[in-house]
N, C-alpha and C positions, 0 to 999 in steps of 0.2 A: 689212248691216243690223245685224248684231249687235256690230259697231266705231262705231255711229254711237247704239246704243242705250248701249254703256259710256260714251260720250262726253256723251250728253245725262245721263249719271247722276253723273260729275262733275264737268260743269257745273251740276248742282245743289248740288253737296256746294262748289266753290267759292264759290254766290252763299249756300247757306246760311253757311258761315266766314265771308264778308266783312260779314254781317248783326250780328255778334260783336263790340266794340270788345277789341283783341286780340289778333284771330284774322285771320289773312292767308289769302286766296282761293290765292294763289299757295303758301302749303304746303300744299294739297291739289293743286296742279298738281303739283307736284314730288311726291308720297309716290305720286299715280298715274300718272307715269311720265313725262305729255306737258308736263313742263316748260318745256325747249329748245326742243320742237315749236313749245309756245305763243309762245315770247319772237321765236323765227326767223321766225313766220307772222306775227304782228301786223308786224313790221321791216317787210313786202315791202308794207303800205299806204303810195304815196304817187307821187308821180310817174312812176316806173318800169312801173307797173301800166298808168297809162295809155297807155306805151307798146306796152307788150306788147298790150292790148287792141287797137289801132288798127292792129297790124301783125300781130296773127296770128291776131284773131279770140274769141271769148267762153269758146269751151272752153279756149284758151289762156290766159285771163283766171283761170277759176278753178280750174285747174293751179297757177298761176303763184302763185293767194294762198291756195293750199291749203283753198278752203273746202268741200269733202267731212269735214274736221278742222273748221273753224272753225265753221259755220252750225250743226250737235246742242249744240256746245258751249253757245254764246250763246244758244240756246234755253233749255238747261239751266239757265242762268245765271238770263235774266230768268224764267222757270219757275220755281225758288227763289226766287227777291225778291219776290216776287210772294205765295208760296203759305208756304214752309217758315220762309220769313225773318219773317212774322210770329207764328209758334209759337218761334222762336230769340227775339224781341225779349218775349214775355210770359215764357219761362224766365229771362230775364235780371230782371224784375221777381219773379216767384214764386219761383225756386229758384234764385239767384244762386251759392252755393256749387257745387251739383252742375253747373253747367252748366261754373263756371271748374274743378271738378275734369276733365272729360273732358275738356275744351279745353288742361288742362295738361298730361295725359297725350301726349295728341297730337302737341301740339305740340316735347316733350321729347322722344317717339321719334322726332321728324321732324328734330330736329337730330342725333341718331343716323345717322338714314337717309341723311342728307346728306353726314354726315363720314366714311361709309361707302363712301362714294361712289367708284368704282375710279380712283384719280390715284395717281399716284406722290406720297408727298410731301415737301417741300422743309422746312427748318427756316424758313425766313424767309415762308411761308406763315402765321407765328405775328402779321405786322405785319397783314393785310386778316382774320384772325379776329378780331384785336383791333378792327379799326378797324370793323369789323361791329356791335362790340358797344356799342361806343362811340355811333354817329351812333344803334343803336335805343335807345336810353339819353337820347340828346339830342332828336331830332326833335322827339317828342313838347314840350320845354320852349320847341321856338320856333315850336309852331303859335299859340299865344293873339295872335300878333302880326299872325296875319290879319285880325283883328277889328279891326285900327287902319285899315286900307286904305277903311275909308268908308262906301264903295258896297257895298251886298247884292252889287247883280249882279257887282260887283268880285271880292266873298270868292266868293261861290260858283261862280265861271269858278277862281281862283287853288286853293280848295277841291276841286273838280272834280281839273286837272291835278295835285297832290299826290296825294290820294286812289288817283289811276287806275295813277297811278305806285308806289306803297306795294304796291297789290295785287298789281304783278308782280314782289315782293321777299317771298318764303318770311320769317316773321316780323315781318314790320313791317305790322300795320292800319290801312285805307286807315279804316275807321271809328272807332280807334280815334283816330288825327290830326285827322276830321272832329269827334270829342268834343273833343278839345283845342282845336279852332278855332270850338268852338261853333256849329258845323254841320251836327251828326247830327241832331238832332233836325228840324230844318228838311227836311234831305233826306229824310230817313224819312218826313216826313208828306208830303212831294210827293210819294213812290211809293206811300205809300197811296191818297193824292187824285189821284191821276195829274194833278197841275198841269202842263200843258203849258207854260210859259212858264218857270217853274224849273227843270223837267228840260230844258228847252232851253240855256240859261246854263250849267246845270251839267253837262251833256252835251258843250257843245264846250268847256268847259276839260278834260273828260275826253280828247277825242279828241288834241287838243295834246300834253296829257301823255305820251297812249298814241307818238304820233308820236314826239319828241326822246326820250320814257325807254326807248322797245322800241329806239332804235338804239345808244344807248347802252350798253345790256345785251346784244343781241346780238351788238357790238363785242368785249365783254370776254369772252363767254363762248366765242368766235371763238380768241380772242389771248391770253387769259388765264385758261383755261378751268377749272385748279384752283385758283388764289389766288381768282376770280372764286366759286365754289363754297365757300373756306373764309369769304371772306364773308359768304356768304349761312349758312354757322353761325351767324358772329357774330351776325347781324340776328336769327333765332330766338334760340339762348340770351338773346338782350337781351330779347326779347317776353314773357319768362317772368316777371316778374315782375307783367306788369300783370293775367296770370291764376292770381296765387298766391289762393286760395278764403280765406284767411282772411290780409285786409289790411282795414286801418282809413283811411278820407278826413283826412287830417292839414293840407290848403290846398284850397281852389279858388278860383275867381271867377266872376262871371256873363258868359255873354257877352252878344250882342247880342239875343236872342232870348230871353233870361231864365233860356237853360240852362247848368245847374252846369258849368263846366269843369273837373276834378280836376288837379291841377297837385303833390300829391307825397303820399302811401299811408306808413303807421305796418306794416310789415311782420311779423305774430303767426306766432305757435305757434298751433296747434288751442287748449289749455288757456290760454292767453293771449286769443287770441279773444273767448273766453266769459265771462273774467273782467272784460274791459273793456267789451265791447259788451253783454253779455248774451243775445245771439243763440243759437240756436242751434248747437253746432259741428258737426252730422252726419258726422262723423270717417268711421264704417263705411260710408257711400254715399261720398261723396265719392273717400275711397281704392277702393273698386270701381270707381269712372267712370272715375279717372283711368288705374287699369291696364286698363280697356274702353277711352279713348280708344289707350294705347301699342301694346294687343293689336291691336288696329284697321292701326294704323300699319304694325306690321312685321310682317304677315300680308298686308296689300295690297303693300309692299316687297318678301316673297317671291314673290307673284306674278307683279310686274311683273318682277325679275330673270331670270325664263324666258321673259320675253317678246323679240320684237326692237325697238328703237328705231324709231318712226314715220317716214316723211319728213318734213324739218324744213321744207319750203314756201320756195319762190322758191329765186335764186340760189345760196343757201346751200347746200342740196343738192346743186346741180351742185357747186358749187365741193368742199364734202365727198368726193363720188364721184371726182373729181380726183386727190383728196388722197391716199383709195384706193388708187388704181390705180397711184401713183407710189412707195407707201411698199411695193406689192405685192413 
């Protein structure tokens, strides 16, 4: 009860982060531990399953896809989106600054946490940090090209799989790509209005995504398990700019839906800021939030260090245990 209560608590702190353009679901998976967990157990959805179900029965079914882990989670999840995620989207209108101050905090000791992370390391582990940094740097300039494809229900099935994919990559925002693709706003007001027919469109380019990108990543983290890891640095340190608290909108366009896309930020100084915008610079909160977001991060990183690593769900497991018992 008490692993299923942790679990539905951050599966809330995921779905509130992905409510963030920004902020990634998935470095909240990673700073609370069940990262691997997450990427191994999403993998083992898909034909496999079915077979296990039909030859050895329903408790072997959910053995097999680890949902004792997954069901608190996804609770958690849509429990945030639902509830927390619309107090994240009005801080995002009222207090913009403090919100990207804690969100930067956070997310900056979570590329710490990451590259902390116990691998041996190699020098040439400097080409997939690089290359980390590089595609969250890029993504973001070639989503506006979804908006060329047509059809709504086109972008938002192709919106969907990107997005779902993003989330389970520490740094890179599945909402913040949906701003650039001019389809945040859209999705947001379907989960408000629970429009069934968009969350439907947009739910199975979700599942697709989740399909080809959880085997994908549970490939590398399988086979390439620390360059795979300096990675997913890269992908954070790149996410840091789009939650620096004092940037100025220097391009956009409109998408299809009449919302702003930001497409390239005039990057300030606090004192710069204020001289050009005239805004407010709340200098003395913001730096509080941001070392309340960091304090946050490597206090739950302590924790989870004395903890033991969860079963990683399905095959994978065994195969681990294997691995074990041969290097014993």
């Amino acid at each position: 009860m008490k692993r299923h209560l942790g679990l539905l608590l951050k599966g809330a702190g995921m779905g509130a982060a992905d409510a963030v353009p920004g902020v990634s679901g998935g470095t909240i998976a990673f700073i609370t531990g069940i990262y691997e967990e997450l990427i191994h157990t999403i993998k083992c959805f898909g034909p496999e399953a079915i077979v296990v179900w039909r030859r050895q029965g329903l408790a072997a079914l959910v053995e097999y896809l680890n949902l004792r882990f997954l069901v608190p989670l996804l609770v958690g999840i849509a429990l945030s989106l639902v509830s927390v995620a619309h107090l994240v989207v009005w801080l995002m209108e009222a207090q913009p600054r403090l919100l990207d101050g804690f969100f930067f905090g956070l997310v900056a000791a979570s590329a710490l946490v990451v590259w902390r992370h116990p691998v041996a390391w190699r020098w040439w582990y400097l080409v997939p940090l690089v290359l980390g940094l590089l595609l969250a740097q890029w993504l973001p300039a070639l989503m506006p090209w979804v908006s060329q494809l047509g059809s709504m229900n086109l972008m938002l099935a192709a919106g969907g799989a990107i997005a779902i994919s993003a989330l389970l990559l520490p740094g890179v925002s599945g909402s913040f790509l949906l701003l650039t693709m001019g389809l945040y706003g859209t999705v947001m007001e379907g989960v408000r209005n629970f429009d069934v027919g968009l969350l439907a469109v947009f739910g199975g380019g979700c599942l697709l995504g989740l399909f080809v990108f959880s085997r994908l990543l549970s490939w590398l983290l399988r086979h390439c398990h620390g360059a795979t890891l300096q990675m997913l640095v890269g992908f954070i340190l790149g996410s840091l700019p789009t939650l620096w608290p004092w940037r100025q909108l220097a391009s956009y366009q409109l998408g299809p839906d009449g919302q702003m896309i930001p497409l390239e930020y005039h990057y300030l100084t606090p004192g710069n800021f204020g001289v050009v915008t005239g805004d407010p610079v709340q200098l003395p909160a913001v730096l509080a939030l941001m070392l309340v977001g960091a304090g946050l991060v490597l206090c739950v990183d302590r924790f989870n260090r004395g903890t033991d690593t969860p079963r990683a769900g399905g095959r994978d497991s065994v195969d681990k245990d294997k691995e074990d018992g041969s290097n014993a």
